[in-house]
C-alpha positions in Angstrom: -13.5 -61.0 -186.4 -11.2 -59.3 -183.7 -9.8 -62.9 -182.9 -9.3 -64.3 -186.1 -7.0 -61.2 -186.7 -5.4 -62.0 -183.7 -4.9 -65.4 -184.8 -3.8 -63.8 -188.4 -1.5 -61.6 -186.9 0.0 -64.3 -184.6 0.3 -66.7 -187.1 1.9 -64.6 -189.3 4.7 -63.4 -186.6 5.2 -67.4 -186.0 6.2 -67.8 -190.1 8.3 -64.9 -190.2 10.5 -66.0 -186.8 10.6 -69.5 -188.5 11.9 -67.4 -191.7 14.4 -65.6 -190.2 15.4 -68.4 -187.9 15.9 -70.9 -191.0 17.7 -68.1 -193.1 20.1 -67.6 -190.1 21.5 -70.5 -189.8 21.9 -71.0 -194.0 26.1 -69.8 -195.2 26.1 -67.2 -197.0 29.8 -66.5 -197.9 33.2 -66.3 -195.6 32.6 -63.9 -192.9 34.2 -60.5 -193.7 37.5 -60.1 -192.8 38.1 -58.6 -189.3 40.0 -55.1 -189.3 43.6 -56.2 -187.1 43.5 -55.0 -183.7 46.6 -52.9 -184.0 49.5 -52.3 -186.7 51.0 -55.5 -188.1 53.9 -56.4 -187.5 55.1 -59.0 -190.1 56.3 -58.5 -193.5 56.7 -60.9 -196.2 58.9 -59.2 -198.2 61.2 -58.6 -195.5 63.2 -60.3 -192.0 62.2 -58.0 -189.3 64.2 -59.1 -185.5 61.4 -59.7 -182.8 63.6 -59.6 -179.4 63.0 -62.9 -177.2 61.8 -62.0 -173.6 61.2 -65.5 -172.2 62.1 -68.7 -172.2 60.1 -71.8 -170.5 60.8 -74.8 -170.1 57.8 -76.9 -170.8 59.2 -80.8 -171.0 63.3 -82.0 -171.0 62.8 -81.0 -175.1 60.1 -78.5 -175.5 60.6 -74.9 -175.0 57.8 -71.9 -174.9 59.4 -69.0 -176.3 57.7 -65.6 -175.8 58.9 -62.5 -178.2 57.8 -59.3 -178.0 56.4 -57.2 -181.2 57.3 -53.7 -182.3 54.9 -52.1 -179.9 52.6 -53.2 -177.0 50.0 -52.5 -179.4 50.9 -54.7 -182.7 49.5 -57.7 -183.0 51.6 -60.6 -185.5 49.4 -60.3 -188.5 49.8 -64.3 -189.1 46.3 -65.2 -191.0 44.6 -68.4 -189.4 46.8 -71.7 -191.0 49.8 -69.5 -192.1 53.0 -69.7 -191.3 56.3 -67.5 -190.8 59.7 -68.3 -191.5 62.7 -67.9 -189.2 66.2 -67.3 -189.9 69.4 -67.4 -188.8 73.2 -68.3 -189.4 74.3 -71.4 -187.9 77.9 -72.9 -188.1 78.4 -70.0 -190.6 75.0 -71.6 -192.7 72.4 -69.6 -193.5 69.1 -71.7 -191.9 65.5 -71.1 -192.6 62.5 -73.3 -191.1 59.1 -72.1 -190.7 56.9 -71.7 -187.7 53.4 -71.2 -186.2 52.9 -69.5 -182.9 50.5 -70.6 -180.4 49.3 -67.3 -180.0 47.0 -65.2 -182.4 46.2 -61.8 -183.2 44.0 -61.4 -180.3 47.2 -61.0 -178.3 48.7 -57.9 -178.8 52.7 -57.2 -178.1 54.0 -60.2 -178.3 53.6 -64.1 -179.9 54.4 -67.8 -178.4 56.4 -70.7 -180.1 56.3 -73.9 -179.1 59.3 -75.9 -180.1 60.6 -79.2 -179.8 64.5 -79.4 -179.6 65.9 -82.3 -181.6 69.3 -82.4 -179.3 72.6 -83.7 -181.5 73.4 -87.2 -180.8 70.1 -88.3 -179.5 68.3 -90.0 -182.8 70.8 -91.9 -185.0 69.7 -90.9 -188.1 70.1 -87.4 -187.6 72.9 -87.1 -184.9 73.5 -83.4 -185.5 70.0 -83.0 -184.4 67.7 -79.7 -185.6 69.7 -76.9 -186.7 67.0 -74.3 -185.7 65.6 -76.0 -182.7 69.2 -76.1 -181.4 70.0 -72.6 -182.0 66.5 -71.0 -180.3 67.2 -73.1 -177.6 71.0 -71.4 -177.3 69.3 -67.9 -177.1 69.0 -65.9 -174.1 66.6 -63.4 -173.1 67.2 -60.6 -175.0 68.2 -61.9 -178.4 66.8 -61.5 -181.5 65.4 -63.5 -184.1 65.2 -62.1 -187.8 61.3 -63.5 -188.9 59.7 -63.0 -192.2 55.7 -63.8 -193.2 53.4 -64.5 -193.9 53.2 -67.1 -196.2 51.2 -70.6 -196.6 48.5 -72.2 -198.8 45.9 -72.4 -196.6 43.8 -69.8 -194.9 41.0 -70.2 -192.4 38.3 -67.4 -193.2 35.9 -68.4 -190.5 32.9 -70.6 -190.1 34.1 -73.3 -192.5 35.2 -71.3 -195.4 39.2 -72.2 -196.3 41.4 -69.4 -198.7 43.5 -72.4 -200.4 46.2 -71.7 -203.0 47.7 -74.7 -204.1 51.4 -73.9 -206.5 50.7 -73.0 -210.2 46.8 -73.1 -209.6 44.8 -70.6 -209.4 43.4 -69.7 -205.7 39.9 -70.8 -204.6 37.4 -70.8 -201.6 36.6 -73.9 -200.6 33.7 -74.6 -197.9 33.4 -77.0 -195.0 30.7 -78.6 -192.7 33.2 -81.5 -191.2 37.0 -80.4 -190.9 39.5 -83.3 -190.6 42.9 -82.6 -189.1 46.2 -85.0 -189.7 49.3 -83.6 -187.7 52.3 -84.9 -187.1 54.9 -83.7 -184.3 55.2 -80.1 -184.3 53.0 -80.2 -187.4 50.4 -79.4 -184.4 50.9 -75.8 -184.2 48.9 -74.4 -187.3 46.1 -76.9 -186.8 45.9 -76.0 -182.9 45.3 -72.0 -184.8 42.3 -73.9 -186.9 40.7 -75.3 -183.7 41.3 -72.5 -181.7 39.5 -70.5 -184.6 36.5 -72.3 -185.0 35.7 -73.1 -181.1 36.3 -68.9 -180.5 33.4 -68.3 -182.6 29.9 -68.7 -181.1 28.7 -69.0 -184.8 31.1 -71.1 -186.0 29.0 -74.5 -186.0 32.0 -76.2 -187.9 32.4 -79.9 -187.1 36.5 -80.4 -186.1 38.3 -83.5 -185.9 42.1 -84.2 -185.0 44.2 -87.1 -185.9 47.4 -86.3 -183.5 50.4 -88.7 -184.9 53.5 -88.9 -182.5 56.6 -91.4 -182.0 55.9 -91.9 -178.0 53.5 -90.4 -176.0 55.7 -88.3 -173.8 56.5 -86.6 -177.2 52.8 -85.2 -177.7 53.2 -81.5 -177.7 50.3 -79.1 -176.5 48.4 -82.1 -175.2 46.9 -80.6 -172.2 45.5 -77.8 -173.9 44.2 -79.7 -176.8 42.2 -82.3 -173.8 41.0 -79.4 -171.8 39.4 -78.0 -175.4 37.9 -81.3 -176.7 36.4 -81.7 -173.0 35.2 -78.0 -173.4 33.5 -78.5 -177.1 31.3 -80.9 -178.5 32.7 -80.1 -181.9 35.9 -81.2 -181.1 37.2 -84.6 -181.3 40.5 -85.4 -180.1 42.3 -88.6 -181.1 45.9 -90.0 -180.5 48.1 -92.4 -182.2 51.7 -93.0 -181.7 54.5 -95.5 -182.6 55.8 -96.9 -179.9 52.9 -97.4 -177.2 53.0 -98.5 -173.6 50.7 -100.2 -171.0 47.2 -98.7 -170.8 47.8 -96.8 -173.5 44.1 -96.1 -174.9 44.5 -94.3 -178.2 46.0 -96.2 -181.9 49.5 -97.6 -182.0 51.3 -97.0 -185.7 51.4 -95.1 -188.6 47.9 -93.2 -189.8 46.2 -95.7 -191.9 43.3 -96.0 -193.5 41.6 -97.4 -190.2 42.3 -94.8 -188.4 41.1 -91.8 -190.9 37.6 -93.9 -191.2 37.4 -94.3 -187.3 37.8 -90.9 -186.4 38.1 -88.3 -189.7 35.1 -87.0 -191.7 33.8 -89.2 -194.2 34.2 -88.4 -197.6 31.7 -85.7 -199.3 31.2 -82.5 -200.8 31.5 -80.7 -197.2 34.3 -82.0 -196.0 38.1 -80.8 -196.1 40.8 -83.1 -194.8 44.2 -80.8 -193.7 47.5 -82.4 -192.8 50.5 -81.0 -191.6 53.6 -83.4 -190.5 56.9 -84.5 -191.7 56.9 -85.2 -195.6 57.1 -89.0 -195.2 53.8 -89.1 -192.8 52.5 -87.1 -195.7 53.5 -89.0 -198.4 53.7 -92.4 -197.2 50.6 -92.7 -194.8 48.1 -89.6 -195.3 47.7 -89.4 -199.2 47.3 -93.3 -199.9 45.0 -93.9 -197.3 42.8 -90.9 -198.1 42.9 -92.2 -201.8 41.9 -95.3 -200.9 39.1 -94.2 -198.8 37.5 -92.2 -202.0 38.6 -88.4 -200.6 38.9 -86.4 -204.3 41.7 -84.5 -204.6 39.6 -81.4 -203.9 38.6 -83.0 -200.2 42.0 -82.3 -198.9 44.9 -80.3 -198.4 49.0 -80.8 -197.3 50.3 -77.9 -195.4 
């Protein structure tokens, strides 16, 4: 008797574990949101100046601006896949372009942009180059830019759950086993936040994918860090295309097409999201076609 309630007992112990085991590893909702580590520092009804207090030079067109927040304690308050919008008066025009830092809220005191300069007379079709690129890269140590945020349709809540409110429709949750990402240029900035996001999070078992589109491949912004975590994280995948390849290049040559979301997106289904960020003709042109044509519902995908 005293060993079959041994073996009882045991056997019992051995279904609850399994139990608790299977129930821990089932969603049950977005995580709850995280209290900020400090006070925030945005405002999106407002331009608030955040001072610049260094300035790196990271290739012959990309710059690594630092800025320092109200206090050594604010953090940003930039939500995972938002954005913020900078301003300023150029050539006596007012200019706004948005932004997303490489940094997040667990840095406190100050955020990182990454920008590439489009320098006047270097591309013919726009030979006054970027208005805003241009004018960060005038700025010296010490200036100010005015900076007002959040704002975006697309939220990362954590461990595959996505806040996304499309114009004129009413804002919904939607949930993701497989995350595809489509970026373009400096369209790599808010999805770099998404990655960074879900490889952070011990519990975070979703499945990321990048599509990185670029013109050359000296252009590729953040690629170092972006190898470094796909080498890191088997959740990660990491792949390249670019327009204008050279010798031993190993990656796709050419627009996205439909080859290229098949080869190395998430299939379509009912757990997957598809997220794109890039100039509006990648967008329109390459991303949203192909995706049709490969049977992603409207609901499978997203345009930053």
């Amino acid at each position: 008797m005293e060993l079959e309630a041994i073996l009882i007992a045991t056997a019992v112990a051995v279904g609850v574990a399994l139990i608790v085991g299977y129930l821990a590893t089932q969603r049950s909702g977005p995580p709850r949101g995280k209290k900020p580590k400090g006070p925030v520092s945005l405002d999106p009804q407002k331009k608030i100046p955040f001072k610049m207090i260094k300035k790196e030079e990271v290739s012959h067109d990309t710059r690594k601006f630092t800025f320092a927040l109200q206090t050594p304690q604010h953090v940003l308050g930039l939500p995972v896949g938002n954005h913020m919008y900078l301003n300023a008066v150029v050539d006596g025009e007012r200019v706004t372009r948005p932004y997303t830092p490489v940094t997040s809220d667990d840095e406190l005191g100050y955020f990182q942009l990454v920008i590439k300069v489009y320098f006047a007379n270097v591309h013919p079709r726009f030979p006054k180059g970027g208005k805003m690129s241009q004018y960060l890269e005038s700025l010296k140590v010490g200036d100010t830019v005015d900076i007002r945020g959040p704002s975006g349709k697309v939220i990362y809540l954590g461990r595959g759950y996505f806040r996304v409110k499309e114009p004129g429709q009413p804002e919904e949750i939607r949930f993701t086993e497989q995350v595809g990402l489509i970026a373009g240029g400096t369209g790599i900035t808010p999805m770099l936040q998404i990655v960074k996001a879900v490889l952070k999070d011990p519990e975070d078992r979703t499945q990321v994918s990048l599509l990185f589109a670029n013109q050359t491949e000296q252009d590729i912004l953040l690629r170092e860090e972006l190898e470094e975590l796909a080498d890191q994280h088997s959740n990660f995948q990491l792949w390249y295309t670019v327009d204008r390849s050279t010798e031993g290049w190993k990656y796709s040559s050419g627009f996205v097409n439909d080859e290229m979301i098949s080869g190395h997106l998430p299939p379509p289904g009912a757990k997957t999201q598809i997220l794109m960020c890039g100039p509006p003709p990648m967008i329109k042109f390459a991303c949203l076609p192909n995706l049709d044509k490969l049977g992603y519902s409207k609901d499978m995908y997203v345009a930053f």
